[in-house]
N, C-alpha and C positions, 0 to 999 in steps of 0.2 A: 578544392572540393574533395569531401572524404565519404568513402561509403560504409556505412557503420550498423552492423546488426543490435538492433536490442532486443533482450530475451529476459523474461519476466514471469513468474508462477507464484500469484499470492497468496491469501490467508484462507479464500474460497478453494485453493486446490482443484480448482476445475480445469484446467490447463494452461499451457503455455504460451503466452501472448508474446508473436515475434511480429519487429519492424525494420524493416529496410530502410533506411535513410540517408539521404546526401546532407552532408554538413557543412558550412563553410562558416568561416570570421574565425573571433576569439574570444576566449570570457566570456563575457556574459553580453557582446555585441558578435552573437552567431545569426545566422540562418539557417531553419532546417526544414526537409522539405519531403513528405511522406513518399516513397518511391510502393513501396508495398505493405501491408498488413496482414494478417492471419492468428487465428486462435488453433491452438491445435492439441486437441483433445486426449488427456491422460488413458493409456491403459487403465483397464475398470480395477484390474489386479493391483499393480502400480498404485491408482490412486488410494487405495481401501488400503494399501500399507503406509503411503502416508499418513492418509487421517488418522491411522492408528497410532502413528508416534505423536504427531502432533497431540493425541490427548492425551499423553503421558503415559501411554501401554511403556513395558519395559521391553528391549530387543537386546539381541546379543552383540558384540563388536562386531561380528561374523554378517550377520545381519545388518547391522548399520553400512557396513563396508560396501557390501550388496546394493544396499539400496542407494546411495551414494553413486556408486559404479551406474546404475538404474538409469537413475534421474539424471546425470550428464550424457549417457547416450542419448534419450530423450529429447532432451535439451539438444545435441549435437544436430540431432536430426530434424530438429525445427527449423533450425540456422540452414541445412542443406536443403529443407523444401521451400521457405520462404525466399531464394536465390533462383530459382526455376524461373527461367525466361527474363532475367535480369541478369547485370554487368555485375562480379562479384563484389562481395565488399573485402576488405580489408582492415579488419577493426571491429570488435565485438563486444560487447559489455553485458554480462551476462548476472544477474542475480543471482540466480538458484531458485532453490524453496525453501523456506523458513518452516524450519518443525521446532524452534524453541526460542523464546525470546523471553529474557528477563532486564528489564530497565533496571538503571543504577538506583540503591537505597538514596532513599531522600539527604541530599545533602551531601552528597559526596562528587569531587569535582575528579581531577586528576593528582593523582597522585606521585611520592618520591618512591626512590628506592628504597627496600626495608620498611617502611610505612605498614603495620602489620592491618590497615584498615583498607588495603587496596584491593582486599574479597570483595569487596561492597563496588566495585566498577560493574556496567553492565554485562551482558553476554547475548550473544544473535549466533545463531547455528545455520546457514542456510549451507543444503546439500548440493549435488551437480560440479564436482570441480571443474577448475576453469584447465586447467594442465590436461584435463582428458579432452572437456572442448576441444581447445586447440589443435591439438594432435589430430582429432577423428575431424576436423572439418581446415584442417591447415592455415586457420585465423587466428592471428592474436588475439588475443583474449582477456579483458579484465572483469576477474569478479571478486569477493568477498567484499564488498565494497564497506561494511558497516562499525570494521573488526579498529578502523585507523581514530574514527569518533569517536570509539566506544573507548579505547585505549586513552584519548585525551579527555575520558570524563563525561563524555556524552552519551546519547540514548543509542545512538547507531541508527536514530529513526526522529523524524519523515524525512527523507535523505534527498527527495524531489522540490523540496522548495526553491531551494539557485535557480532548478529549471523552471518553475515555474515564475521567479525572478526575469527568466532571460527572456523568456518566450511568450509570457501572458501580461505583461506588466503594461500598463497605461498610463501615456502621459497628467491627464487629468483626475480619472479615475481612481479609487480604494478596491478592490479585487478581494474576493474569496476563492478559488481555489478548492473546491470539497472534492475528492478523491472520496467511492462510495465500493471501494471492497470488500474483503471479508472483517475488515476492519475500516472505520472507517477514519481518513484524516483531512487536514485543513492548512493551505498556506494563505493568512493574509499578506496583500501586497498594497503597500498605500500606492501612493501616486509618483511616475517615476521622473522626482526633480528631487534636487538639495541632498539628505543624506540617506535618503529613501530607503536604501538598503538592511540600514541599521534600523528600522523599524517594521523591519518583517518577521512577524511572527508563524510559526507554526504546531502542530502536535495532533497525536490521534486526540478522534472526538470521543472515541468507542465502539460499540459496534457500529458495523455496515451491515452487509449480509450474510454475516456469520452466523447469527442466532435466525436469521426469516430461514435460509438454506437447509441449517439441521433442522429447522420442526417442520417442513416439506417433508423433510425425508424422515422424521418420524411420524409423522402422521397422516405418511403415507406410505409406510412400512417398509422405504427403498425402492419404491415404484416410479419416486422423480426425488429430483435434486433441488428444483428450484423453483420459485412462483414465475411464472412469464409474465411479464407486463406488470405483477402486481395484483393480479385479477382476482385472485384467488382471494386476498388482503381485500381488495375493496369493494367483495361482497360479502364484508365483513362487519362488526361495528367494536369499534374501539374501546376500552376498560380503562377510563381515566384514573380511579383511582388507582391499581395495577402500576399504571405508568411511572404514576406520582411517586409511589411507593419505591419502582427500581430506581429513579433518579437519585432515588438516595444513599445510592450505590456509592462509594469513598472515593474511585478512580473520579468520578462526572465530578468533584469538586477537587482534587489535587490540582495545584496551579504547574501550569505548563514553566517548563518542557517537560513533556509527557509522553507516553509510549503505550503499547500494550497489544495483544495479541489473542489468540485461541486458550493460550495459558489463564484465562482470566475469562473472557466471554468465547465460550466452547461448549462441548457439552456436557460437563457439571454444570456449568451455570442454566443452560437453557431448561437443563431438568429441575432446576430450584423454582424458575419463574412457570413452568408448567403444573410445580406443587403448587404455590401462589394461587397459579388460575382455577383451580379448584374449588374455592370457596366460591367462585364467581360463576360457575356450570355455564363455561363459555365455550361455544363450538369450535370446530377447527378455523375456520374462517374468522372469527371473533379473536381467536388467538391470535392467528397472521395479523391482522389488522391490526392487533394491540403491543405486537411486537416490533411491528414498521413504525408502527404510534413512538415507540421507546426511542429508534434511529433517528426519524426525527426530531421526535424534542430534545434530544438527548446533543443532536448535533446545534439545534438552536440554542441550548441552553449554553453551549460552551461558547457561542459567540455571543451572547448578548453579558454571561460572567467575564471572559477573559480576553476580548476583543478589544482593542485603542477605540472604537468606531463601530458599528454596524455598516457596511459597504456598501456601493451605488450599488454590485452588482455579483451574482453570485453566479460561478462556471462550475457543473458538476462532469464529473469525468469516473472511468471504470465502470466496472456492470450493473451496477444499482441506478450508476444514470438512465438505464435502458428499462425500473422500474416505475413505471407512469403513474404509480399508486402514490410512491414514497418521494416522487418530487412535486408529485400534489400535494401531500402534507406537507413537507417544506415552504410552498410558494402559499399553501396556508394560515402555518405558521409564523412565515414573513415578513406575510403582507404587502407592501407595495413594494419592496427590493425584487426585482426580477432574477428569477432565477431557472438560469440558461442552461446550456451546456459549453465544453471547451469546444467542439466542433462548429460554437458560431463564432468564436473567437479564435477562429484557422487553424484550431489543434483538433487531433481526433480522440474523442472522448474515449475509444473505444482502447485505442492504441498510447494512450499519453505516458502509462507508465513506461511500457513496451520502451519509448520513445527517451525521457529520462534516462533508462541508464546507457543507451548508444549516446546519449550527451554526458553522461560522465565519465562514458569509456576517453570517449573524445578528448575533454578535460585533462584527466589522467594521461593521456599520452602526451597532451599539447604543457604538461605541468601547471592547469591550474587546479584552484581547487575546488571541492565540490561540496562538500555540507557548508550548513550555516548556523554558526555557534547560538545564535539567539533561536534556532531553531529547536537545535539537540541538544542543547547545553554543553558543548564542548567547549575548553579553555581555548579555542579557536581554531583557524580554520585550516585542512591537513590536506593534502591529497588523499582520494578514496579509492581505494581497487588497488589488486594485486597483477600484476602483468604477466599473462602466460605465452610464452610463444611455441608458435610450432617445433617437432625438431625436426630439424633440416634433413 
């Protein structure tokens, strides 16, 4: 049994989601078993410098450095509160925060040396080095986890599917998998007999609550962050045509494997769809509603275009599960596919990411591997994460 921190900060920027967890087996025949959980909430200063990179503000080296330094004490100190009144771990996997993500040009795999078309591989930036972990919390430590996919060709994203392979898969069952962040993604998982593996698909759908997050907060001048429950959305009334309209956005039809981030649905884009709603003299409410309306058709449309199957059963996981509005529309959408959460299928919604990468720190240490080519499009499968250790 191994006790393994994971530490996680997404596309919402709203904090640092850590798990404590005991691990045991190997591969993809583990056991994991939630010892602790916790969200822990970014400096307001802190956060308001990320968002600012993340939307492509310009900073200086001097500044990126800074904040770099920032965000893995941060991170450090998430790891040293989520251990309070628990046996320590020994083994950390650590993401960062993603302030820049660009997927590889279409059609470009991995490449040779000299190959003067090897600019075209992707790039993932996420902050918090793992060398500073280490040190301020005396745990090994793996992160950059995205840099080894990316290098063979792939997106460096959705990097959770294996785990959701190892952990969610059903003997009878076809599995969805929706992961509802600031972006949102999807692993399908057929059923786990015969060659099952090589039939799991995954990729971002597009937004999650990225775009409902910013117009809270523009259209409520920075007074709040986020809708609770949805509430706000669904005393609202939706603008089909609107909807109709963004789905014809180029990402929602590019065939997976797919990728994408704030870089793309951020706030240029939320301000595009605001001009849009103009014509349509929609109140704030009507907005929210017609934004949640975009996540989820937006995520149904990408399974019923590029899914093997529509699934017995759908597990949403991350903080948009926690939106009662927006998995109404979904189990609307639907229809008779039940759509759950990972917490009735023994994973905790709240924590699943958290959870992933202390399973591929794991991985990583134990040398297996952790993305999955049909996932990222990588020429196959690599070990992920960079190993930092303490100095003695």
């Amino acid at each position: 049994m191994t006790r393994v921190i994971g530490l996680i900060s997404g596309t919402s920027v709203d904090g640092i989601d850590a798990a404590l967890v005991e691990i045991s087996g190997k591969d993809l025949d583990i056991n994991v078993e939630l010892v602790a959980g916790a969200t822990y909430p970014y400096p307001q200063e802190l956060r308001e410098r990320i968002l600012t990179v993340c939307a492509g503000n310009a900073i200086s080296m001097v500044e990126l450095a800074d904040l770099d330094d920032a965000i893995a004490t941060v991170f450090a100190q998430a790891a040293h509160n989520i251990q309070m009144g628990h046996q320590s771990a020994t083994l950390m996997g650590s993401h960062g925060q993603t302030v820049y993500h660009r997927p590889p040009r279409e059609g470009v795999g991995s490449r040779q040396w000299g190959d003067r078309e090897a600019i075209s591989l992707g790039y993932s930036l996420q902050l918090g080095r793992g060398a500073v972990i280490a040190n301020l919390t005396g745990i090994t430590t793996v992160s950059n986890f995205r840099v080894a996919d990316i290098a063979a060709g792939g997106h460096g994203a959705p990097l959770v599917p294996r785990v959701d392979a190892a952990l969610l898969s059903h003997p009878q069952e076809a599995r969805c998998i929706q992961n509802i962040g600031g972006i949102g993604n999807v692993t399908y998982v057929p059923p786990r007999k015969e060659n099952w593996l090589e039939k799991i698909r995954a990729w971002d759908t597009g937004p999650g609550n990225s775009l409902l997050d910013l117009a809270v907060h523009h259209l409520t001048a920075g007074a709040k962050t986020y809708d609770q429950d949805g509430r706000w959305a669904a005393s609202g009334t939706p603008c089909y045509p609107l909807v109709e309209q963004w789905l014809n956005q180029d990402y929602f039809h590019l065939l997976p494997p797919k990728s994408t981030g704030r870089e793309l649905f951020g706030v240029a884009y939320l301000h595009e769809c605001l001009k849009d709603a103009e014509a349509y003299q929609l109140s704030p409410a009507d907005i929210l509603a017609t934004l949640t309306e975009l996540t989820a058709a937006s995520i149904v449309h990408s399974y019923r275009t590029f899914m093997p199957q529509i699934p017995q059963q759908i597990l949403l996981c991350g903080g948009g599960s926690r939106n009662l509005y927006l998995k109404h529309r979904l189990q609307v959408l639907l229809g008779s596919v039940p759509v759950l959460t990972t917490d009735e299928a023994g994973l905790s919604a709240d924590f699943k990411e958290a959870i992933a990468f202390a399973v591929l720190a794991y991985w990583r240490q134990s040398g297996a591997p952790g993305n999955l080519p049909t996932a990222t499009g990588a020429s196959g499968e690599v070990l992920l994460g960079e190993v930092c250790r303490p100095f003695a």
